[in-house]
C-alpha positions as CSV (number, residue, x, y, z in Angstrom):
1,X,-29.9,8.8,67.6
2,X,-27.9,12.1,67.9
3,X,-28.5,14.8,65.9
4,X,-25.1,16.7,65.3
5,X,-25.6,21.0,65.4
6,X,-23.7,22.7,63.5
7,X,-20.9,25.3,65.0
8,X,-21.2,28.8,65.2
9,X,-24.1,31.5,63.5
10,X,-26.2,30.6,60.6
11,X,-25.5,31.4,57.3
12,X,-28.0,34.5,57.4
13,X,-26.4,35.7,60.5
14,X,-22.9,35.2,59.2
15,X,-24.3,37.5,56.5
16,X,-25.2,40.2,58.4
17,X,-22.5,42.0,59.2
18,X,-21.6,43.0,55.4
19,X,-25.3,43.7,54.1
20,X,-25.1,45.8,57.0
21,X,-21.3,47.7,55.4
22,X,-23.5,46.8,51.8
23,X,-26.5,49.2,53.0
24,X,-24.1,51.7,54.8
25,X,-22.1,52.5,51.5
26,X,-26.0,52.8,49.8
27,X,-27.4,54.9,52.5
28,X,-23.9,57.2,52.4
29,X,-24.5,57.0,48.4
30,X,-28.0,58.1,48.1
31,X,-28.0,60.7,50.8
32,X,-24.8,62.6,48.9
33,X,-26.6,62.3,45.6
34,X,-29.8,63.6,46.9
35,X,-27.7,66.1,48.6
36,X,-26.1,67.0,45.8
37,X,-29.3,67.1,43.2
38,X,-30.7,69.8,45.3
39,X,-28.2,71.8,45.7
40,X,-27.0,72.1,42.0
41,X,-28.2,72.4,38.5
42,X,-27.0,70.0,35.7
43,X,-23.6,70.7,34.5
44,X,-23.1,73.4,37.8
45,X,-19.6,73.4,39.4
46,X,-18.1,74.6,42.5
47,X,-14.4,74.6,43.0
48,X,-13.8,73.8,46.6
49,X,-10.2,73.6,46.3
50,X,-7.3,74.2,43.2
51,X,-7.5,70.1,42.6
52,X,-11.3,69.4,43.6
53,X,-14.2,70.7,42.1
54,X,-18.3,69.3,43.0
55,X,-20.4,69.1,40.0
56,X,-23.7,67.8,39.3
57,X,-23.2,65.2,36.4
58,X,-25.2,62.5,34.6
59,X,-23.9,59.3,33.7
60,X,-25.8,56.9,31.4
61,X,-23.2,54.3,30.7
62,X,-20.4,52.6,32.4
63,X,-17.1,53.9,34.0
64,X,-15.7,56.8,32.3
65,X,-18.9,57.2,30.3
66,X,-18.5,54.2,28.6
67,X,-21.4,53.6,25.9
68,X,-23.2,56.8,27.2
69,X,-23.9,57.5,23.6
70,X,-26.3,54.4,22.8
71,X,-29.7,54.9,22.9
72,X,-30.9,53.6,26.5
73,X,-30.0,49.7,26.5
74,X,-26.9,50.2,28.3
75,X,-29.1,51.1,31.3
76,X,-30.7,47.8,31.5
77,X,-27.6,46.0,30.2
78,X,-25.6,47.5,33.3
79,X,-28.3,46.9,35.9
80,X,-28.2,43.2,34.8
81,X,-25.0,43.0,35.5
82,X,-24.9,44.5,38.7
83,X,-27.9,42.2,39.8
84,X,-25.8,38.9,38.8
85,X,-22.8,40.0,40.5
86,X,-24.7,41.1,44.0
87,X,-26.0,37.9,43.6
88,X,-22.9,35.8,43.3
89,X,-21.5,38.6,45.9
90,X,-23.8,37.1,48.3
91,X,-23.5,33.8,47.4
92,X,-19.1,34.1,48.4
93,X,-20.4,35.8,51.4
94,X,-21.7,33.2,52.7
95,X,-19.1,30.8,51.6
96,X,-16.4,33.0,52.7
97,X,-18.3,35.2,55.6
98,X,-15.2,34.3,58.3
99,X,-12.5,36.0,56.0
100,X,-12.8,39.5,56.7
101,X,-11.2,41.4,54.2
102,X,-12.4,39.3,51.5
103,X,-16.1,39.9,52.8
104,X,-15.3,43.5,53.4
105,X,-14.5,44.0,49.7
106,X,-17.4,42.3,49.0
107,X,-19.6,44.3,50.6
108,X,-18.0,47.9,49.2
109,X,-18.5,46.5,45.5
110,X,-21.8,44.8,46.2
111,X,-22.7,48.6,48.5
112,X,-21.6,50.5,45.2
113,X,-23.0,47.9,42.7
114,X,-26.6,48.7,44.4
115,X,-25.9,52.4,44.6
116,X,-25.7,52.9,41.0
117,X,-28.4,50.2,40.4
118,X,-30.8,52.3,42.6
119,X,-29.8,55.8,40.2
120,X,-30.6,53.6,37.3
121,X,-34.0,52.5,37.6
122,X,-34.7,55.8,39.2
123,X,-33.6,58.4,36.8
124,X,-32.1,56.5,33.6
125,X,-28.4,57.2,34.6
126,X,-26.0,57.4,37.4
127,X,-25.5,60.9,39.2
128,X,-21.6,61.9,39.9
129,X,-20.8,64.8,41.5
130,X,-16.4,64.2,42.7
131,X,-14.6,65.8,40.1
132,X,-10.4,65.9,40.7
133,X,-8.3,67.3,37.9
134,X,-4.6,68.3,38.0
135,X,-3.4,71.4,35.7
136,X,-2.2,70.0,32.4
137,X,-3.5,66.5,32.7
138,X,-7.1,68.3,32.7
139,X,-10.1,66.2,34.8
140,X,-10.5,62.4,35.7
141,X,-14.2,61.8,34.7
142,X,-16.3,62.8,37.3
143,X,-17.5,59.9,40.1
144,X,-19.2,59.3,43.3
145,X,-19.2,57.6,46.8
146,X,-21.0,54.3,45.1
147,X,-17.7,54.1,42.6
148,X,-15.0,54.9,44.9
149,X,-17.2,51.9,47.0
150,X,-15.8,49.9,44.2
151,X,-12.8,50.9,43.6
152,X,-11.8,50.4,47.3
153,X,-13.6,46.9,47.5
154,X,-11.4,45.9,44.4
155,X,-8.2,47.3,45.4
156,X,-9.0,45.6,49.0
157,X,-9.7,42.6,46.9
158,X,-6.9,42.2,45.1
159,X,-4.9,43.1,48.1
160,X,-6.5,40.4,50.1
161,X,-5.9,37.6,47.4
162,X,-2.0,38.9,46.7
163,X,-1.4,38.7,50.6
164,X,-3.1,34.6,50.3
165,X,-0.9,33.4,47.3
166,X,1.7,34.7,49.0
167,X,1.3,32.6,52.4
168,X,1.3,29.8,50.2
């Protein structure tokens, strides 16, 4: 009796290529925070140019500070969730590892998810550091490479699911 083999790379192998974009966005993510930790004080800014500022900030809630008043449950509240979406991240990776764009976006979120998660359980709250403003509308809240990880892998996301409901 014949044994039938499947087709192409295992699962794990199919995986590899967007832990790897996963752990590049951490490593790029960790480095600038460490980067940044030593070379500034809490609350120090540097204008670099008239629409870009670097600043050493601390972020214990969500995006745009959000519940960064509470008393510390938010921290474990917003680990858990990044936790159960790396893990159903991985799970449509390997579903879905052949559709590039999808798994690219994948990766970025799940990359910045981990980021964050890693600042977290290491210091209580996320550090940010890229700080845009424009003259009247003042400054967008202060982010860094883990978020904008996130905010490309959604855009990407949502890119790559218009461009499939639109081929059928």
């Amino acid at each position: 009796m014949a044994t039938k083999k499947k087709s192409g790379p295992s699962g794990s192998a199919n995986l590899m290529p967007w832990l790897g974009i996963a752990f590049i966005v951490i490593l790029l993510d960790q480095l600038s925070k460490l980067t940044i930790t030593t070379l500034f004080q809490h609350g120090e800014e540097r204008r670099i140019t008239s629409f870009f500022n670097l600043v050493l900030a601390y972020n214990p809630g969500a995006a745009f500070n959000f519940l960064s008043d509470q008393s510390g449950w938010q921290r474990y509240l917003f680990t858990a969730i990044a936790i159960a979406a790396v893990i159903f991240i991985i799970t449509m990776l390997r579903k879905h590892a052949g559709q590039r764009l999808f798994c690219w976006s994948l990766a970025l979120i799940m990359g910045g998810a981990l980021g964050n998660v890693i600042d977290r359980l290491a210091y209580g709250h996320v550090i940010d550091f890229l700080d845009f403003h424009w003259a009247a509308w003042g400054h967008f809240p202060a982010f860094n490479i883990a978020d904008s990880a996130i905010t490309i892998g959604a855009f990407l996301f949502i890119f790559d699911e218009l461009r499939r409901v639109n081929k059928h």
